[in-house]
ChimeraX commands (.cxc) that place a marker at each C-alpha (Angstrom):
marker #1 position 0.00,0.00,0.00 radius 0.5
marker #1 position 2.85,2.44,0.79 radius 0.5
marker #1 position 4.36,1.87,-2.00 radius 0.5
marker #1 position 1.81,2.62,-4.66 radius 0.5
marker #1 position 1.13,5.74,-2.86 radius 0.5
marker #1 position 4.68,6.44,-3.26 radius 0.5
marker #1 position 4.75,5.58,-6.90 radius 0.5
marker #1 position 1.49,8.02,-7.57 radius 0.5
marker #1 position 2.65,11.00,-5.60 radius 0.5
marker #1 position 6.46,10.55,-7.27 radius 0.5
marker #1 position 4.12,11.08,-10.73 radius 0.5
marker #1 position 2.25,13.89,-8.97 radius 0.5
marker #1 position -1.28,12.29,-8.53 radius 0.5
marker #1 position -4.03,14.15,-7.13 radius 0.5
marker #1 position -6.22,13.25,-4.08 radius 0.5
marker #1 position -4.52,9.50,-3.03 radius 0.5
marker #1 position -7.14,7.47,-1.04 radius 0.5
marker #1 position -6.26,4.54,0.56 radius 0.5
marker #1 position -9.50,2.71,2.13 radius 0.5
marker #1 position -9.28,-0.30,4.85 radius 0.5
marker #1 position -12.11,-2.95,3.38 radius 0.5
marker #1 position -11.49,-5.80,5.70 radius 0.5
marker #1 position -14.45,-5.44,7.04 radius 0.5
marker #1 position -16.72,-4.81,4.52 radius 0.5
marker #1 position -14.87,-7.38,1.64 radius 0.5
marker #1 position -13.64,-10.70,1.87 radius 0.5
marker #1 position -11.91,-10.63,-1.58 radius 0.5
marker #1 position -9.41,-7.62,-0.74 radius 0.5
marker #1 position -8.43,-5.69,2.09 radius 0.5
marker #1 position -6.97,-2.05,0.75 radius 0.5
marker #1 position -8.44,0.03,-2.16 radius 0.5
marker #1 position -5.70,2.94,-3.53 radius 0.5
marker #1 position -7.25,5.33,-5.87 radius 0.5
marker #1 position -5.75,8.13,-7.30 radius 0.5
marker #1 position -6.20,10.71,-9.93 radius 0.5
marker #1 position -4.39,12.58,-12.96 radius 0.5
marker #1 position -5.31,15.38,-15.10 radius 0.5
marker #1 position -4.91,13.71,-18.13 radius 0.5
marker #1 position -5.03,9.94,-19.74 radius 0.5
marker #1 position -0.76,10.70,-20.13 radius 0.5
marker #1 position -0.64,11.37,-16.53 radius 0.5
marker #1 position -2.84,8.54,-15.83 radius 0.5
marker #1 position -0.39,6.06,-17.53 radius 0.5
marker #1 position 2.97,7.47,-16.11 radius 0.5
marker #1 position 1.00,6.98,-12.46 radius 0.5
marker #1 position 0.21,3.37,-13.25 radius 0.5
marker #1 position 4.07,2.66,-14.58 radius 0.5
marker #1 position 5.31,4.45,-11.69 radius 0.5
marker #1 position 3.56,2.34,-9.21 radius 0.5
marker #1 position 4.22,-1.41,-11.25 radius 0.5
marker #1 position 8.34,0.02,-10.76 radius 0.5
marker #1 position 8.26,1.31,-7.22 radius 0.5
marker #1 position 5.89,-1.40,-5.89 radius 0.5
marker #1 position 8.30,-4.38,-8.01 radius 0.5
marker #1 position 11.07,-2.28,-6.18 radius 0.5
marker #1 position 10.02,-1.85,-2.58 radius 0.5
marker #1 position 8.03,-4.97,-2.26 radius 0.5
marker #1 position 9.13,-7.36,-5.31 radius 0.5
marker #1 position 5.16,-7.66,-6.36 radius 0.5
marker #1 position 3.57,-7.24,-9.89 radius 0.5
marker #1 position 0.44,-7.19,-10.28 radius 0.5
marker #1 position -1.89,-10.29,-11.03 radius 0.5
marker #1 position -3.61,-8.09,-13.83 radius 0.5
marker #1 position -4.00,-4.44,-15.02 radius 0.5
marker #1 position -7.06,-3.54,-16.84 radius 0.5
marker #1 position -7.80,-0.23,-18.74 radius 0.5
marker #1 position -4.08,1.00,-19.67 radius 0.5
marker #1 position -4.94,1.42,-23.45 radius 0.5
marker #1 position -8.15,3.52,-22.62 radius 0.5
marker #1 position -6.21,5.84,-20.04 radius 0.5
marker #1 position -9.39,6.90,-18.08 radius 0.5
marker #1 position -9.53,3.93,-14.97 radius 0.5
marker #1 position -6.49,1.65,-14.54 radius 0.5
marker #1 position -7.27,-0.64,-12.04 radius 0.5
marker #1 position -4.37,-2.79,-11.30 radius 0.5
marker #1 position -4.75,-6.04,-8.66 radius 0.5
marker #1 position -1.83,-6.79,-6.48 radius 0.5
marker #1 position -4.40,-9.59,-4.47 radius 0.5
marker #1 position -5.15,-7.64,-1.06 radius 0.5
marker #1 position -4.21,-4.38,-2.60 radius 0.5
marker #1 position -6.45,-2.87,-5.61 radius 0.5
marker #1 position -5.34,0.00,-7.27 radius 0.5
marker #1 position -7.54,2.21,-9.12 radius 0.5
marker #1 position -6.44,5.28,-10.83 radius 0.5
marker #1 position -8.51,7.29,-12.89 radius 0.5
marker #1 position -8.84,10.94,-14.39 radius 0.5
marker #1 position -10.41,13.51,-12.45 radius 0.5
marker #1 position -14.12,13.20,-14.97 radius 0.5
marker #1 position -14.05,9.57,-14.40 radius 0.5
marker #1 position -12.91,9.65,-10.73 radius 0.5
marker #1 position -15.97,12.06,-9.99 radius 0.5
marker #1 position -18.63,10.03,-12.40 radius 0.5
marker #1 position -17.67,6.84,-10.31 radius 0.5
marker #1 position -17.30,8.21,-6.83 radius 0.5
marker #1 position -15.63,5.13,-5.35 radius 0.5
marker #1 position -15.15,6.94,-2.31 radius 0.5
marker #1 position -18.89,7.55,-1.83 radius 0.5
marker #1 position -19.70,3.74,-2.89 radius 0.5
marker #1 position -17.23,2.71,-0.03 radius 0.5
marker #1 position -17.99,5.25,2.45 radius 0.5
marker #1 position -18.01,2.59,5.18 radius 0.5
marker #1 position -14.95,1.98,5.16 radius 0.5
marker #1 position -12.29,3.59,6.81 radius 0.5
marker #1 position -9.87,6.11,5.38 radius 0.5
marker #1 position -5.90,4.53,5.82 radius 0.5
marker #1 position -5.30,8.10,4.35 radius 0.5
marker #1 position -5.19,10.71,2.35 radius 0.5
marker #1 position -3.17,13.31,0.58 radius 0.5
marker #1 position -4.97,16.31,-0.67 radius 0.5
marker #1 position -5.26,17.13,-4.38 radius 0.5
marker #1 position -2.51,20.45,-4.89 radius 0.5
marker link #1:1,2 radius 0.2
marker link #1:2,3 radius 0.2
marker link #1:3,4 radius 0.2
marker link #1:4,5 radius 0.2
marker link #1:5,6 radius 0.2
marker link #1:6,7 radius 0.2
marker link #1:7,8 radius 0.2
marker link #1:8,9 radius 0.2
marker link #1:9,10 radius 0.2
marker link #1:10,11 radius 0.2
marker link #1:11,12 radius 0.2
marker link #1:12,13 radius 0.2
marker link #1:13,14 radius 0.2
marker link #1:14,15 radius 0.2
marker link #1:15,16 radius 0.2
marker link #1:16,17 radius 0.2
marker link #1:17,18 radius 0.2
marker link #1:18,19 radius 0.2
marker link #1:19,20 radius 0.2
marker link #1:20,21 radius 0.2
marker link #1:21,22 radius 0.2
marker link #1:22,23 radius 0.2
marker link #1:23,24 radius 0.2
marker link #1:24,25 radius 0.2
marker link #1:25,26 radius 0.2
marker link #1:26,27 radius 0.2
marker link #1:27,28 radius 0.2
marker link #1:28,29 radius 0.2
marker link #1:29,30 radius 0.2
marker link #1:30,31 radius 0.2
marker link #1:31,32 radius 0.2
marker link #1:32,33 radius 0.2
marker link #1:33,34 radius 0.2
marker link #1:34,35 radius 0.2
marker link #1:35,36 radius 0.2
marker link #1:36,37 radius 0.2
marker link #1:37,38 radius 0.2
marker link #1:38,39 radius 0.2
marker link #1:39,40 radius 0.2
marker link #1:40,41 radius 0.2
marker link #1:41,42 radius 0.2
marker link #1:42,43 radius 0.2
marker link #1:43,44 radius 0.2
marker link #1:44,45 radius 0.2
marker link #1:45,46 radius 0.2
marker link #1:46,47 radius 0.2
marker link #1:47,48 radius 0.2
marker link #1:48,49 radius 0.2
marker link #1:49,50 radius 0.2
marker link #1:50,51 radius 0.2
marker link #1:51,52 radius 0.2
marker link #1:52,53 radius 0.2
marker link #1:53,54 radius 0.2
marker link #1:54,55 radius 0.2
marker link #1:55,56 radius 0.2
marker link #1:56,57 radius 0.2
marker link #1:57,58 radius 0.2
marker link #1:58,59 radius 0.2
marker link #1:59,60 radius 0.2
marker link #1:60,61 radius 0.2
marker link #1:61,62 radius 0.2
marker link #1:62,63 radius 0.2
marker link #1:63,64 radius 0.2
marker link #1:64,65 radius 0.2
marker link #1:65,66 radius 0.2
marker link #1:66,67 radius 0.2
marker link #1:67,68 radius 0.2
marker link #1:68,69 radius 0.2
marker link #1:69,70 radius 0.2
marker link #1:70,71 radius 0.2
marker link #1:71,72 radius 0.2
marker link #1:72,73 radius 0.2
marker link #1:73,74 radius 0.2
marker link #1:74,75 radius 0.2
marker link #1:75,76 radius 0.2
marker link #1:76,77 radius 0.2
marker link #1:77,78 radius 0.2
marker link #1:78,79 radius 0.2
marker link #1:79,80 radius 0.2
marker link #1:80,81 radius 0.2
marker link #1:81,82 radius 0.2
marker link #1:82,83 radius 0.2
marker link #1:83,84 radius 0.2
marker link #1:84,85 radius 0.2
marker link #1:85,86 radius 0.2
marker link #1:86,87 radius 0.2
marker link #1:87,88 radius 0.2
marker link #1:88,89 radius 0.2
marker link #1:89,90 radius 0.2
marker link #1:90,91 radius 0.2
marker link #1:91,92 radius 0.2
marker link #1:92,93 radius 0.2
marker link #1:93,94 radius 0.2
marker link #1:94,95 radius 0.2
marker link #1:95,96 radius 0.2
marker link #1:96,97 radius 0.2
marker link #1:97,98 radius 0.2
marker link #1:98,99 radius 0.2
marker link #1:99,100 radius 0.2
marker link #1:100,101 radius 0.2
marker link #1:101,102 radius 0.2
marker link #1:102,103 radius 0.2
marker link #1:103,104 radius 0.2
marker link #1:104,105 radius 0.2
marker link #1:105,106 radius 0.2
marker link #1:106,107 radius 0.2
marker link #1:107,108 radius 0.2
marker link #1:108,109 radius 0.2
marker link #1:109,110 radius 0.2
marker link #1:110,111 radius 0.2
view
């Protein structure tokens, strides 16, 4: 989990969530999202996480979804999901508000 926050703030995403789900999901226990301004920005946050999580940790993820499209990456590293969408799609989903049980990890504002 640290580590893909690391890898989307080094890339400058906006507004990284991390959610505890342990108690709401038996499938996962973390959701990361995270935004960029653009479907670019979007894929140099995804590649940025793959290198610093296989870095720090040694993990890949099991499967990425949505790279060619740019607008929601979600990448599954088993208890971690990451999702990382631009700013329209991030808003026209509202993860957040779907998992608003769940407790906030953290949080680092959008600059």
């Amino acid at each position: 989990m640290d580590a893909a926050c690391h890898g989307a703030e080094e890339k400058l995403a906006l507004d990284v969530v991390v959610l505890d789900l342990r108690a709401l999901v038996d499938s996962f226990d973390v959701l990361v999202i995270a935004s960029g301004r653009n479907d670019r920005q979007v894929r140099a946050i995804v590649e940025e996480i793959e290198r610093v999580v296989a870095r720090d940790t040694g993990a890949r993820p099991m499967r990425v979804e949505g790279l060619s499209g740019g607008e929601w990456v979600a990448m599954d590293y088993g208890d971690v999901i990451v999702h990382v969408f631009d700013e329209e799609t991030r808003a026209y989903y509202d993860l957040e508000h779907l998992w608003n049980a769940a407790r906030v990890l953290r949080r680092t504002p959008t600059t």
